[in-house]
N, C-alpha and C positions, 0 to 999 in steps of 0.2 A: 047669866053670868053677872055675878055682883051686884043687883036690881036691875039688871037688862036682858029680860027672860028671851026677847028675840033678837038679841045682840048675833050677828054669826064668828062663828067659830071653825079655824083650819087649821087642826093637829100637824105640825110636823115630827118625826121619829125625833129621836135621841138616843143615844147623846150627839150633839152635833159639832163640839170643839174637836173631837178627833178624826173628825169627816175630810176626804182629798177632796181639793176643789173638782176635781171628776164626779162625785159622789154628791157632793153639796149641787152641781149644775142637773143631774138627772134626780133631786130631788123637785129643787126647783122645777123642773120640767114637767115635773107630778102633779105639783100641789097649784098649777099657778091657773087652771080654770077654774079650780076651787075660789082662789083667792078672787080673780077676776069677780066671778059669779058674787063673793060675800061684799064686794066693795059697792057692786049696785044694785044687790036687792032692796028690795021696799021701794026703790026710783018710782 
């Protein structure tokens, strides 16, 4: 991504401004051992 070929990356759907905070909380509930996981790889 941008000259950082093992940069990590966590897709979330869209569109997201029209999302209920119900919908926005069980995305988040999806993606967040994703995120976990991208924030300490390489450690």
């Amino acid at each position: 991504m941008l000259g950082l070929p093992d940069h990590p990356v966590v897709a979330a759907e869209h569109p997201i401004a029209s999302r209920t905070p119900a919908e926005m909380r069980a995305m988040a509930e999806r993606l967040v051992d994703q995120v976990a996981a991208a924030l300490v790889r390489g450690s």
